[in-house]
PyMOL Python script that loads the backbone (N, CA, C, O; Angstrom):
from pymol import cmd

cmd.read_pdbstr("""\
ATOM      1  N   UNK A   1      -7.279   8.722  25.386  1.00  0.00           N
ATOM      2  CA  UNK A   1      -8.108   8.947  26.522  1.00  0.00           C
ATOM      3  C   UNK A   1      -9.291   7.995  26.417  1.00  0.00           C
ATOM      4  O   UNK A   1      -9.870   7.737  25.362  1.00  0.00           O
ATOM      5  N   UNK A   2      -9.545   7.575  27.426  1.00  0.00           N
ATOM      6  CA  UNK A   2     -10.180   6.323  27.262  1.00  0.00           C
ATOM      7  C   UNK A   2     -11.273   7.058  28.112  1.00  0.00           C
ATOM      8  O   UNK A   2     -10.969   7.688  29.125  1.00  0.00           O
ATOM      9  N   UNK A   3     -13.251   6.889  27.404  1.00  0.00           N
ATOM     10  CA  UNK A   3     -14.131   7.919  28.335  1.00  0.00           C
ATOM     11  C   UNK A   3     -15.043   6.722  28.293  1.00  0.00           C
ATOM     12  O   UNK A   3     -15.536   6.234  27.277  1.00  0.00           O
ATOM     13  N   UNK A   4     -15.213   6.282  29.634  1.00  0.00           N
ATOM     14  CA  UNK A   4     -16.527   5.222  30.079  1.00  0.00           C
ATOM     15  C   UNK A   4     -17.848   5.539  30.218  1.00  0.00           C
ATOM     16  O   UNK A   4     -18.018   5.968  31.359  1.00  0.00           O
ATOM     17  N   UNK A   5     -18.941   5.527  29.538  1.00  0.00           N
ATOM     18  CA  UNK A   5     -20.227   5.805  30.139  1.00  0.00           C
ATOM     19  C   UNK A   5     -20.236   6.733  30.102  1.00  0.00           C
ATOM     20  O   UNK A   5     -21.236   7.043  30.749  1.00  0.00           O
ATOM     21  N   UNK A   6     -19.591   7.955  29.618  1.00  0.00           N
ATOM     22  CA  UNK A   6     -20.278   9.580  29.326  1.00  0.00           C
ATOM     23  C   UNK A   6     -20.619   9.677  27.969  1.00  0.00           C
ATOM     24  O   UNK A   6     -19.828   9.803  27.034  1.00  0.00           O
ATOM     25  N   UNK A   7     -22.205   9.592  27.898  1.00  0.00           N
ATOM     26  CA  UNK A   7     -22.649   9.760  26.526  1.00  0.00           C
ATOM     27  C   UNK A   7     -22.482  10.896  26.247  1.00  0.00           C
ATOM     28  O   UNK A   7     -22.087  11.038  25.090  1.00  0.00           O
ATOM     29  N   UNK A   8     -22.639  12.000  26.930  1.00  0.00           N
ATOM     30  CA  UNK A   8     -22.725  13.402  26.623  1.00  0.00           C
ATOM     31  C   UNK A   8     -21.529  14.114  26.282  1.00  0.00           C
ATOM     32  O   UNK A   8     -21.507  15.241  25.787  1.00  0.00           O
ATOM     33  N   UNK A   9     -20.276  13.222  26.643  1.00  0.00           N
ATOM     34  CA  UNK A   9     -18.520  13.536  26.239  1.00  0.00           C
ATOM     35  C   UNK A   9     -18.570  13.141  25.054  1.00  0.00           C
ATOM     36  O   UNK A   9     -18.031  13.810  24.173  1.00  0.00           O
ATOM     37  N   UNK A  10     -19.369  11.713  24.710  1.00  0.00           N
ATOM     38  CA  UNK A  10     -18.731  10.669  23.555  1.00  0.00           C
ATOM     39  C   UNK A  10     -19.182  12.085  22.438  1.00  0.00           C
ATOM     40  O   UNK A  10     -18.414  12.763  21.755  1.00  0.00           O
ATOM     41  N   UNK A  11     -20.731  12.202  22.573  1.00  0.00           N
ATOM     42  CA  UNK A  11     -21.297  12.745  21.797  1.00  0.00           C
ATOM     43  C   UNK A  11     -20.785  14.473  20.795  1.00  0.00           C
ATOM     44  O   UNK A  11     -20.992  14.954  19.681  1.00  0.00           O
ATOM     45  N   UNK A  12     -19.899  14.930  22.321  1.00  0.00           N
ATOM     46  CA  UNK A  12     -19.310  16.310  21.807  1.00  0.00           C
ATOM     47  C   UNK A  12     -18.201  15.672  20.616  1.00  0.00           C
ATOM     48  O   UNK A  12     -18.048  15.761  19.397  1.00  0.00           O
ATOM     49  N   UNK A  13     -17.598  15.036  21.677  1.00  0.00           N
ATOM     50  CA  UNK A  13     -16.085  14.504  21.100  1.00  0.00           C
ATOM     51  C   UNK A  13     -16.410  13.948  19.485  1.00  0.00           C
ATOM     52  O   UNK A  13     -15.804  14.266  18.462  1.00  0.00           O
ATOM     53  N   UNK A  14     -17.152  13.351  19.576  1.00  0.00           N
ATOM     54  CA  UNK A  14     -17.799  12.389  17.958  1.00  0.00           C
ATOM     55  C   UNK A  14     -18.035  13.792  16.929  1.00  0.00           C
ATOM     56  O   UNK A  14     -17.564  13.943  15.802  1.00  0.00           O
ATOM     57  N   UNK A  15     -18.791  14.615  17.588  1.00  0.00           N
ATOM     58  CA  UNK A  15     -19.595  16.081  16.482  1.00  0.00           C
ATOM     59  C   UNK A  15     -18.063  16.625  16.344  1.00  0.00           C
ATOM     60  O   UNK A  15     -17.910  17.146  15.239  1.00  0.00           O
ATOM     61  N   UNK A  16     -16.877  16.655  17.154  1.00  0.00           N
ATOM     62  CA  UNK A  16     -15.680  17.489  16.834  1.00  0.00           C
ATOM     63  C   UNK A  16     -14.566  17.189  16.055  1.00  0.00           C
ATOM     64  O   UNK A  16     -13.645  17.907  15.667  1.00  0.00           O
ATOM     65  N   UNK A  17     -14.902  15.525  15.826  1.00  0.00           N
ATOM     66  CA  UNK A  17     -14.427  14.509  15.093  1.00  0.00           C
ATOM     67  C   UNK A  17     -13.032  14.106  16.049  1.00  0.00           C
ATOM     68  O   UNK A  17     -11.943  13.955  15.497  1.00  0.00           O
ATOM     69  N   UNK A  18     -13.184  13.965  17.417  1.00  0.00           N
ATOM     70  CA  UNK A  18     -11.783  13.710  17.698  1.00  0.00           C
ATOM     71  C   UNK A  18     -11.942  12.362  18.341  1.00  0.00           C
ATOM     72  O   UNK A  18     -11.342  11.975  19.344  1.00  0.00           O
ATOM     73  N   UNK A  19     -12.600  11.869  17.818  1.00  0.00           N
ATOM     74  CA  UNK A  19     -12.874  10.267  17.919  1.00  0.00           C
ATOM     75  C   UNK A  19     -12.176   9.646  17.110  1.00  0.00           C
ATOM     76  O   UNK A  19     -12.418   9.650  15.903  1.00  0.00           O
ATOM     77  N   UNK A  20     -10.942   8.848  17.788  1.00  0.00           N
ATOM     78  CA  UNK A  20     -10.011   7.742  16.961  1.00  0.00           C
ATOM     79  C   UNK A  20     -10.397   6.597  17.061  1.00  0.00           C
ATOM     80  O   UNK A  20     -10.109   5.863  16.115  1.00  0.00           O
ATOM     81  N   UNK A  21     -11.161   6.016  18.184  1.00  0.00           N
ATOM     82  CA  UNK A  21     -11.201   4.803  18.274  1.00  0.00           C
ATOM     83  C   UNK A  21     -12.390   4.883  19.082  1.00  0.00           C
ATOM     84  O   UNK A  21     -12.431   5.494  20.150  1.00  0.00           O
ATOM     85  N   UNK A  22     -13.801   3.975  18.330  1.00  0.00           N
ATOM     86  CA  UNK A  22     -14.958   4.139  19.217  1.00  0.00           C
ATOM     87  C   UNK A  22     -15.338   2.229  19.702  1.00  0.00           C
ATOM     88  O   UNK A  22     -15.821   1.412  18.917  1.00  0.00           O
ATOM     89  N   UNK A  23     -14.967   1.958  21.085  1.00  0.00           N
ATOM     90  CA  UNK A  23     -15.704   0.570  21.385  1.00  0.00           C
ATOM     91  C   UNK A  23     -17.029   0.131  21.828  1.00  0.00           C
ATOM     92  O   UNK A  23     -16.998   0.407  23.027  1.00  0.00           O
ATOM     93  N   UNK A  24     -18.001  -0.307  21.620  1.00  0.00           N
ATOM     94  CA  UNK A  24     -18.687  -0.006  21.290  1.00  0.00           C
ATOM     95  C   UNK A  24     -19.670  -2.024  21.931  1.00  0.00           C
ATOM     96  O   UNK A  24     -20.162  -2.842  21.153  1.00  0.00           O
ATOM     97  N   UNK A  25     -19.587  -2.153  23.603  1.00  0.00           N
ATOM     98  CA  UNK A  25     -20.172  -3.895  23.807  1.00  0.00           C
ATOM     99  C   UNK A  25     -21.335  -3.499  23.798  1.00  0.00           C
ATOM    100  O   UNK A  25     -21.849  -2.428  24.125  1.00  0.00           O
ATOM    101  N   UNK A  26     -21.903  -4.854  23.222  1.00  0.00           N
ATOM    102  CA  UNK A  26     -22.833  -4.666  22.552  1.00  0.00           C
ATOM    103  C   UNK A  26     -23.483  -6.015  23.577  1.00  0.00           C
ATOM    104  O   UNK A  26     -22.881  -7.088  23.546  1.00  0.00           O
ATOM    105  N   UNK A  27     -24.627  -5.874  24.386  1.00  0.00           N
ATOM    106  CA  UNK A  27     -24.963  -7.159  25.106  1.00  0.00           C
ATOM    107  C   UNK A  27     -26.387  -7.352  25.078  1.00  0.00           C
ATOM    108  O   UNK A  27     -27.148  -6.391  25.182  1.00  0.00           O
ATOM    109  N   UNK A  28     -26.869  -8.744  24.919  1.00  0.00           N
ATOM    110  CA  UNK A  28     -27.385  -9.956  24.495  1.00  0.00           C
ATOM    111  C   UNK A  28     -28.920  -9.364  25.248  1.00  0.00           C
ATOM    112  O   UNK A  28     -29.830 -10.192  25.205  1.00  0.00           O
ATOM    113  N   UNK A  29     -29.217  -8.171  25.841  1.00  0.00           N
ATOM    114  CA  UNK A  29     -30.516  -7.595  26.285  1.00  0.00           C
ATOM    115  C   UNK A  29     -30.852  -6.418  25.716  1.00  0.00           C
ATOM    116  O   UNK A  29     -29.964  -5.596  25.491  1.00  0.00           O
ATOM    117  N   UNK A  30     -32.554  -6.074  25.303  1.00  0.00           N
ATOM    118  CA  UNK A  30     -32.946  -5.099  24.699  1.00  0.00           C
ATOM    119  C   UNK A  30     -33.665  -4.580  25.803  1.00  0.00           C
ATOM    120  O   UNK A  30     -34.651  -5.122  26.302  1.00  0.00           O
ATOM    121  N   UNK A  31     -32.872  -2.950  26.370  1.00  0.00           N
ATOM    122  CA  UNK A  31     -33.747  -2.455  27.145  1.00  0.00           C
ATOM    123  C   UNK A  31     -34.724  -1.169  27.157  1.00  0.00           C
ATOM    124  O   UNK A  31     -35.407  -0.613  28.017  1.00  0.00           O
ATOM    125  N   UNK A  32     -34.462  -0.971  25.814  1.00  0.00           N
ATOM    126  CA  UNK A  32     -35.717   0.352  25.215  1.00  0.00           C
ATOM    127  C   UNK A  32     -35.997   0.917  26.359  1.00  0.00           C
ATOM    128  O   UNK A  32     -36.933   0.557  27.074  1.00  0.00           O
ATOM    129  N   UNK A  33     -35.197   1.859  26.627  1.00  0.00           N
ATOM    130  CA  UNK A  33     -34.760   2.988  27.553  1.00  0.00           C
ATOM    131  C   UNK A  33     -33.706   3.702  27.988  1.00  0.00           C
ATOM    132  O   UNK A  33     -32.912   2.886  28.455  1.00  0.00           O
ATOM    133  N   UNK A  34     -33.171   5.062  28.105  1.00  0.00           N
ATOM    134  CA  UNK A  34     -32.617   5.371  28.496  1.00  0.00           C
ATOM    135  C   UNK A  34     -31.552   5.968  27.683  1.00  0.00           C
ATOM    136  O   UNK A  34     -31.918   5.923  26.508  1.00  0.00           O
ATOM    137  N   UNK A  35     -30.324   6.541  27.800  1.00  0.00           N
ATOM    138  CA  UNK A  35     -29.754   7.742  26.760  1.00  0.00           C
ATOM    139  C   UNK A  35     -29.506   6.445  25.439  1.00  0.00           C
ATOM    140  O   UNK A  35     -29.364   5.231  25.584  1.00  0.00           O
ATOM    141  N   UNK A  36     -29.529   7.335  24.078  1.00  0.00           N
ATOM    142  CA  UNK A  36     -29.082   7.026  23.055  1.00  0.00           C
ATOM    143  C   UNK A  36     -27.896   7.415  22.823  1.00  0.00           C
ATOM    144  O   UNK A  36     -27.673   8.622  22.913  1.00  0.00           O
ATOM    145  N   UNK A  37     -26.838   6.519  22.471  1.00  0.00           N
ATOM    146  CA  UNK A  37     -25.469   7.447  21.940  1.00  0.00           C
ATOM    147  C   UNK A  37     -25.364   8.490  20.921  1.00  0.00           C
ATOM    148  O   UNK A  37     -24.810   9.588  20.863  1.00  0.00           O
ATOM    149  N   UNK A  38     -26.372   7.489  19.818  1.00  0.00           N
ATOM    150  CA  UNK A  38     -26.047   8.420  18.658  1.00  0.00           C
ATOM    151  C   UNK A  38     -27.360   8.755  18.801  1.00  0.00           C
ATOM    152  O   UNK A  38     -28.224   7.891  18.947  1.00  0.00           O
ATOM    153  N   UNK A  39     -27.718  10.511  18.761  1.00  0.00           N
ATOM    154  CA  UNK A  39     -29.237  11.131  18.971  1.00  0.00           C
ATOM    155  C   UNK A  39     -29.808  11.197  17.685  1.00  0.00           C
ATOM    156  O   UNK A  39     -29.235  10.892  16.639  1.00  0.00           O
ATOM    157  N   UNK A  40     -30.964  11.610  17.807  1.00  0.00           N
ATOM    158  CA  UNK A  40     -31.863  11.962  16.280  1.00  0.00           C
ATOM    159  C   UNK A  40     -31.265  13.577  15.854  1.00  0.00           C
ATOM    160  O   UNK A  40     -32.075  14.473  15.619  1.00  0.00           O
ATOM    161  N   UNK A  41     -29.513  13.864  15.777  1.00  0.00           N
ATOM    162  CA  UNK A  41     -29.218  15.157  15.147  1.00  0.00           C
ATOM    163  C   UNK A  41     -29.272  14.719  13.404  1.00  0.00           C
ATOM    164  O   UNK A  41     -29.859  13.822  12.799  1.00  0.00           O
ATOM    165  N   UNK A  42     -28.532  15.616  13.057  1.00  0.00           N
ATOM    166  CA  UNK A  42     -28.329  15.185  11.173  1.00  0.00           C
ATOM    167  C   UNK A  42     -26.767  14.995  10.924  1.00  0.00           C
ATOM    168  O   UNK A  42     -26.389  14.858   9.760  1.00  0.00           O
ATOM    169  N   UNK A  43     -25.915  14.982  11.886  1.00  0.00           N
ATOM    170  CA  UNK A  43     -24.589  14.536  11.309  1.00  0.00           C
ATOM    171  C   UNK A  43     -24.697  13.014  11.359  1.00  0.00           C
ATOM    172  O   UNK A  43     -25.273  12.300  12.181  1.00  0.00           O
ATOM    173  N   UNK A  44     -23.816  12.621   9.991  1.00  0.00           N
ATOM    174  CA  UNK A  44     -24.130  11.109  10.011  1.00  0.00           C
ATOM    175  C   UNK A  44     -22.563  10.942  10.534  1.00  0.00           C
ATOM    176  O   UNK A  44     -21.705  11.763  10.211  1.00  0.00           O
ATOM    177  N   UNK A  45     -22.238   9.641  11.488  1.00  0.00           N
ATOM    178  CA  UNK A  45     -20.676   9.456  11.102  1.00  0.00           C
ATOM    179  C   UNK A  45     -20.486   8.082  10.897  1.00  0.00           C
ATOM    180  O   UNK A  45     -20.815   7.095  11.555  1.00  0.00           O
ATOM    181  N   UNK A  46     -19.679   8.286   9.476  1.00  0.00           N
ATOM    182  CA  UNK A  46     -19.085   6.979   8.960  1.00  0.00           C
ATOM    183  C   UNK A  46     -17.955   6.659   9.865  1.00  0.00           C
ATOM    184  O   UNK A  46     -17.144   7.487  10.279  1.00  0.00           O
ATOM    185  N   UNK A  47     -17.970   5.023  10.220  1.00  0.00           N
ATOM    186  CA  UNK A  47     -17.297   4.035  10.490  1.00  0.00           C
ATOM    187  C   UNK A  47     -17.011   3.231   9.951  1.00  0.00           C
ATOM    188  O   UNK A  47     -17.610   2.981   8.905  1.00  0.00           O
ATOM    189  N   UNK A  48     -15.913   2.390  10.407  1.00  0.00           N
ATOM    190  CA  UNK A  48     -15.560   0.986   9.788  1.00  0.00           C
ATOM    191  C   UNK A  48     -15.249  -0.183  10.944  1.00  0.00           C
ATOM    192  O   UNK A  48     -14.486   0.000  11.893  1.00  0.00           O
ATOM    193  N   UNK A  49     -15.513  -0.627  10.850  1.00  0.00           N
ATOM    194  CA  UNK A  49     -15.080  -1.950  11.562  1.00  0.00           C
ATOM    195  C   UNK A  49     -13.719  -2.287  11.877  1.00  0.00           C
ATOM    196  O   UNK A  49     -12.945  -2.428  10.931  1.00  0.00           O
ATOM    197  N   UNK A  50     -13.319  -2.434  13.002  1.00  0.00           N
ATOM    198  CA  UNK A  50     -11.378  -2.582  13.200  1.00  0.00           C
ATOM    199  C   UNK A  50     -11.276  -4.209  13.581  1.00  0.00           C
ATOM    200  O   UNK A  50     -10.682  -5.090  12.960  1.00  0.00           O
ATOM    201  N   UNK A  51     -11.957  -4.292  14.657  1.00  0.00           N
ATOM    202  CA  UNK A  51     -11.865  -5.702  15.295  1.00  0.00           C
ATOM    203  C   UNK A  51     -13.765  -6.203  15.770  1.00  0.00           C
ATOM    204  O   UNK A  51     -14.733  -5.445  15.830  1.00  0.00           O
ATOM    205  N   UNK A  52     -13.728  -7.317  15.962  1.00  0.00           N
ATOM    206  CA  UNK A  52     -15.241  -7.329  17.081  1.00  0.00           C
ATOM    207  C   UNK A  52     -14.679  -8.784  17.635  1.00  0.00           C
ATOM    208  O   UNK A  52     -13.937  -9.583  17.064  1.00  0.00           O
ATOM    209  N   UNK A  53     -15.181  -8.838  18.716  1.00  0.00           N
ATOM    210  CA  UNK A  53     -14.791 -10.050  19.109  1.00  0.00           C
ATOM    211  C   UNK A  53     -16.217 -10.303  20.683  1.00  0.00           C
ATOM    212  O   UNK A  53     -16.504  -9.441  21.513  1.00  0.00           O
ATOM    213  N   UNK A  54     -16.991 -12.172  20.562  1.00  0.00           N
ATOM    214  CA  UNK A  54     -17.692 -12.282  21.531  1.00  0.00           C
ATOM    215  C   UNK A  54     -17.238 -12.805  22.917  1.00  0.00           C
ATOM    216  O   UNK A  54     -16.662 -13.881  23.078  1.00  0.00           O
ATOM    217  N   UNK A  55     -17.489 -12.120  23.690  1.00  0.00           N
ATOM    218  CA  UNK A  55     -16.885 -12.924  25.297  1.00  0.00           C
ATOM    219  C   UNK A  55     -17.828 -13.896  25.705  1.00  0.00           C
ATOM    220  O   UNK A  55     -19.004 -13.758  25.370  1.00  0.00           O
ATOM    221  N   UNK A  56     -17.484 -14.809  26.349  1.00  0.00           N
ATOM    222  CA  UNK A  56     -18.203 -15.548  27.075  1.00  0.00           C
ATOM    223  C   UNK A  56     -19.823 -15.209  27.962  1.00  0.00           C
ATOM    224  O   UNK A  56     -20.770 -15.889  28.358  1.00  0.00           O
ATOM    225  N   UNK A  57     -19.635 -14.507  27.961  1.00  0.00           N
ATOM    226  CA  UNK A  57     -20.727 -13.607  28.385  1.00  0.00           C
ATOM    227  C   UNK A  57     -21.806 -13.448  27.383  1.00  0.00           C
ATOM    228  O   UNK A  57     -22.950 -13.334  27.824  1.00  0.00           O
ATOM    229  N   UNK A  58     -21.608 -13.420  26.037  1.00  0.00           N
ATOM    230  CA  UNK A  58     -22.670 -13.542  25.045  1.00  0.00           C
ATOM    231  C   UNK A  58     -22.516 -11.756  24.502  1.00  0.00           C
ATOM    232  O   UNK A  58     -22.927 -11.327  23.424  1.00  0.00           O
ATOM    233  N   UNK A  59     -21.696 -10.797  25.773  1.00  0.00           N
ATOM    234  CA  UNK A  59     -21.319  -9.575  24.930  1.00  0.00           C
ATOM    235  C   UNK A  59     -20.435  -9.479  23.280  1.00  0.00           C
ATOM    236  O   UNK A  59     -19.480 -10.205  23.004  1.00  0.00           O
ATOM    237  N   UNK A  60     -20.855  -8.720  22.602  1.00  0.00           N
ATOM    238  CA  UNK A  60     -20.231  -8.486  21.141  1.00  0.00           C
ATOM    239  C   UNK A  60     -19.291  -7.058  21.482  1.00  0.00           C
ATOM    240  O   UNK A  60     -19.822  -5.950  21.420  1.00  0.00           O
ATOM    241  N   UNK A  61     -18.014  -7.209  21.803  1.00  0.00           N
ATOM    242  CA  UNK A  61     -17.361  -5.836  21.583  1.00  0.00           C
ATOM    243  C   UNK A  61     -16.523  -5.500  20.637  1.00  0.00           C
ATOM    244  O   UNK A  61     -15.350  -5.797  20.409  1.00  0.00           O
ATOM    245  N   UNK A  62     -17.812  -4.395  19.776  1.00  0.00           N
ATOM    246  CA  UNK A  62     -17.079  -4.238  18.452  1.00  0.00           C
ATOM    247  C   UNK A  62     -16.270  -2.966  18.650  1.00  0.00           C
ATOM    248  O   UNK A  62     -16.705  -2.062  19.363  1.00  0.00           O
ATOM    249  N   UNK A  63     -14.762  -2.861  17.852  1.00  0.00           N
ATOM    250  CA  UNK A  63     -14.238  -1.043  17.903  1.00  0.00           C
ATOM    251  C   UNK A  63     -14.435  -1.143  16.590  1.00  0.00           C
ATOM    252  O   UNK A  63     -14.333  -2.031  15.743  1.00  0.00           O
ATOM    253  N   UNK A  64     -14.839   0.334  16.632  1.00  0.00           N
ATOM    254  CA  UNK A  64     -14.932   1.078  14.995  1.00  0.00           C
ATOM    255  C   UNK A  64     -13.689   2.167  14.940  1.00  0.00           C
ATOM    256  O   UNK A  64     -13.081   2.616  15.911  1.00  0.00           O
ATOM    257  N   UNK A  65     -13.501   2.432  13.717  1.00  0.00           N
ATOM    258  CA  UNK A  65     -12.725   3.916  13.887  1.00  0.00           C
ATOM    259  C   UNK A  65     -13.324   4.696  12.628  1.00  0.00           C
ATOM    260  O   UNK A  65     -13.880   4.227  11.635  1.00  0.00           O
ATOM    261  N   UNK A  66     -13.113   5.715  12.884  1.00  0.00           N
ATOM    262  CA  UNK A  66     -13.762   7.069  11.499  1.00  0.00           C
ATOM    263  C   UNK A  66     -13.441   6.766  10.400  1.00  0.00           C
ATOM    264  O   UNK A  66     -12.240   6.498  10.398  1.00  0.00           O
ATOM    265  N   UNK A  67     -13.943   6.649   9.312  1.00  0.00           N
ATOM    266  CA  UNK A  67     -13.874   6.345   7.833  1.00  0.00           C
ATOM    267  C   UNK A  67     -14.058   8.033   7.095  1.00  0.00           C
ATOM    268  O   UNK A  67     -14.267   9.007   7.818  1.00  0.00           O
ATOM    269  N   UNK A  68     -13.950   8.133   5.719  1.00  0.00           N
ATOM    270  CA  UNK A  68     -14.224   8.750   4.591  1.00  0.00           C
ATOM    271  C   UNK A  68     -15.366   8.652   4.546  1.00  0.00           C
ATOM    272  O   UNK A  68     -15.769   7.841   5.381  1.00  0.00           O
ATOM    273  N   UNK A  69     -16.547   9.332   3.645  1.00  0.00           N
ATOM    274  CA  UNK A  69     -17.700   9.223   3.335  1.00  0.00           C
ATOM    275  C   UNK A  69     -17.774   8.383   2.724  1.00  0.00           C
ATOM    276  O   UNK A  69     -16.733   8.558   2.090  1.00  0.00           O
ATOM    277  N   UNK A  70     -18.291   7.267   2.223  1.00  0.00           N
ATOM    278  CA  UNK A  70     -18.084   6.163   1.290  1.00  0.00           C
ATOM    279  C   UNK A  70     -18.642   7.289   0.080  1.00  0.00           C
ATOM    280  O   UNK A  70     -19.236   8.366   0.124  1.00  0.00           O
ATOM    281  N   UNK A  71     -18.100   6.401  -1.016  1.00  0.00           N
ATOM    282  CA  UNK A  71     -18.476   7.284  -2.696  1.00  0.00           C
ATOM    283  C   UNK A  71     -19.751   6.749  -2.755  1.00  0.00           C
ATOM    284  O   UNK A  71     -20.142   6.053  -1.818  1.00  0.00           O
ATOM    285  N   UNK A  72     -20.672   7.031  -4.001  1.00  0.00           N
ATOM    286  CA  UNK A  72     -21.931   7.149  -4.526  1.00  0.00           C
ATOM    287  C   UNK A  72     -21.420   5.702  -5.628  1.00  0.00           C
ATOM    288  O   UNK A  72     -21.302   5.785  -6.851  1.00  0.00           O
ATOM    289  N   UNK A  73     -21.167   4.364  -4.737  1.00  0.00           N
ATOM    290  CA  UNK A  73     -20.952   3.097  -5.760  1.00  0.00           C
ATOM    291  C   UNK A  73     -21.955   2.663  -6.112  1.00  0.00           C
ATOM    292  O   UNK A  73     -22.700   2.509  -5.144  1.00  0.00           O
ATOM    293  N   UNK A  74     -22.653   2.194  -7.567  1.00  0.00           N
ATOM    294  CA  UNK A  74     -23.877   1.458  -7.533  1.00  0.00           C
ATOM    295  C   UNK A  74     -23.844   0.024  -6.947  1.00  0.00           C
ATOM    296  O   UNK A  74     -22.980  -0.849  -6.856  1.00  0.00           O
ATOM    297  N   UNK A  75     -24.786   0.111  -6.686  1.00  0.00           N
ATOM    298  CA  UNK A  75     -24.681  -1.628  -6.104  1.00  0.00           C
ATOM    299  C   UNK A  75     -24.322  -2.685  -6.520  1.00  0.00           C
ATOM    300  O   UNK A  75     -23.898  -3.630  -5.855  1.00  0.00           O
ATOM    301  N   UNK A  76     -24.541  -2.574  -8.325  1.00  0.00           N
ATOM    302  CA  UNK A  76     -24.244  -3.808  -9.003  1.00  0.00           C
ATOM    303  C   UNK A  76     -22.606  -3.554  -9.669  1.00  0.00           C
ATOM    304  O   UNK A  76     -22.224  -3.825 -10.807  1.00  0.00           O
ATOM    305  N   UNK A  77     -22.140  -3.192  -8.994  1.00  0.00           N
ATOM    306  CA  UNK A  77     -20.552  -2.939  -8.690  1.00  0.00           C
ATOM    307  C   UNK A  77     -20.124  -3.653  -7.936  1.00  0.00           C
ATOM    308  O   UNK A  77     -19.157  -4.385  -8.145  1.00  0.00           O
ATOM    309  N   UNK A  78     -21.089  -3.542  -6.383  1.00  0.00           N
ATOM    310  CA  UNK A  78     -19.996  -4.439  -4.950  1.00  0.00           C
ATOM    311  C   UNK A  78     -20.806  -5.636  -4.945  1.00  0.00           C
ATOM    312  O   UNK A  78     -20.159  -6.604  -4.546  1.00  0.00           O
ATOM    313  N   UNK A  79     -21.928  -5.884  -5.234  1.00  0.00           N
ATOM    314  CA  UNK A  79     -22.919  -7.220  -4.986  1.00  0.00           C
ATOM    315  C   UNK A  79     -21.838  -8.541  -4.493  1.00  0.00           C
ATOM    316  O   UNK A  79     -22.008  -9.356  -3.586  1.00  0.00           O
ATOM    317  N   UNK A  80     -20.944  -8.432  -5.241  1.00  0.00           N
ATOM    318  CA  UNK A  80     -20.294  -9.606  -5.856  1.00  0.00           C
ATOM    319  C   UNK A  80     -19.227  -9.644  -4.124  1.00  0.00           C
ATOM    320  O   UNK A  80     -18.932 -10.745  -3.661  1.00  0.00           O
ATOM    321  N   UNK A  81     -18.813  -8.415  -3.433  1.00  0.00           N
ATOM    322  CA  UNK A  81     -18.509  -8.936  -2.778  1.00  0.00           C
ATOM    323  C   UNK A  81     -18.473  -9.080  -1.571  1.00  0.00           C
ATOM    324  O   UNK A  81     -17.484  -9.281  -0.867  1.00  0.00           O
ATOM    325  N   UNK A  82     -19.952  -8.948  -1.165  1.00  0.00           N
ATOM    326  CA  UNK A  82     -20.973  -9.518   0.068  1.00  0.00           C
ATOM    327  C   UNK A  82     -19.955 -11.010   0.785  1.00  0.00           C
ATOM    328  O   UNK A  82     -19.465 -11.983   0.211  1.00  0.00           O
ATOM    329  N   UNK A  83     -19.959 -10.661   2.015  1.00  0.00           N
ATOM    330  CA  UNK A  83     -19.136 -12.459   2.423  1.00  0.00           C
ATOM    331  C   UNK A  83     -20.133 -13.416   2.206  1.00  0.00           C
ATOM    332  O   UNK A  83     -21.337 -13.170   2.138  1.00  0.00           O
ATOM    333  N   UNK A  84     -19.568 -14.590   2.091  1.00  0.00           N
ATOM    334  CA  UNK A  84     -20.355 -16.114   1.582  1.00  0.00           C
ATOM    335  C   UNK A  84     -21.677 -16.291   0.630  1.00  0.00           C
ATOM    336  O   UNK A  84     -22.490 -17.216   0.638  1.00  0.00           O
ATOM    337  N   UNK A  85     -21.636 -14.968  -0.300  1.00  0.00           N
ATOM    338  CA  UNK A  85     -22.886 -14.783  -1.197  1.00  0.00           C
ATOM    339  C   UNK A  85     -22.020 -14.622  -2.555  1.00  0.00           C
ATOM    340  O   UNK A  85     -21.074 -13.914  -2.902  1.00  0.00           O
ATOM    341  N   UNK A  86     -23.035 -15.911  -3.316  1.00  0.00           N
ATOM    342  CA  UNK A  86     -22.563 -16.170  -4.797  1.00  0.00           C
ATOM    343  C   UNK A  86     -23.413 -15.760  -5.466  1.00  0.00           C
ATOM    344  O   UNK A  86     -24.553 -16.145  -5.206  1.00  0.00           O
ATOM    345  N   UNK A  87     -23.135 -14.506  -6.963  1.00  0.00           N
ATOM    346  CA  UNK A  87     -24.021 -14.415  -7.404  1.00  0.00           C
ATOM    347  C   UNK A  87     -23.818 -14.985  -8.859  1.00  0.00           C
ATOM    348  O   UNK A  87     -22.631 -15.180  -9.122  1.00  0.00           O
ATOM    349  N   UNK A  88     -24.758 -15.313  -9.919  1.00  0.00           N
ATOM    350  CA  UNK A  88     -25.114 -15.553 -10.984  1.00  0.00           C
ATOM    351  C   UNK A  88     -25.109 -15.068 -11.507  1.00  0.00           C
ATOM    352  O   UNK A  88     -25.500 -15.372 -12.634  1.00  0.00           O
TER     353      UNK A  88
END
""", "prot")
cmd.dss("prot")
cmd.show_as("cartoon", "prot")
cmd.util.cbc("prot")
cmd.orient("prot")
């Protein structure tokens, strides 16, 4: 089911976890106003990245889909594998 522009659907649907696939354009103006998707509640939800791709337009449309909680990794575990960062 594909839901356009109802933040207030996305938002139930997301808290009920029946979110498979969230898209998510992302465009090239900051207009500090108006509904937030994700509100100031306390559920956090982990994502991951599926695809993102930019249109001509200068829009970024990224889809995410639901992840696991990530584990408690220390950092100097993954450092190493940050993209295009070499460490010493």
């Amino acid at each position: 089911m594909l839901i356009p522009g109802s933040v207030s659907v996305v938002r139930r649907l997301l808290a009920a976890g029946l979110i498979d696939q969230l898209r998510l354009p992302v465009h090239p103006v900051a207009v500090r106003h108006g509904l937030k998707l994700f509100d100031d509640g306390e559920l956090s939800y982990h994502l991951r990245l599926v695809r993102s791709e930019t249109l001509p337009t200068g829009v970024v449309r990224l889809i995410y889909a639901p992840t696991e909680t990530p584990g408690a990794t220390p950092y100097d575990d993954i450092k190493d594998q940050a993209p295009g960062v070499e460490y010493s």
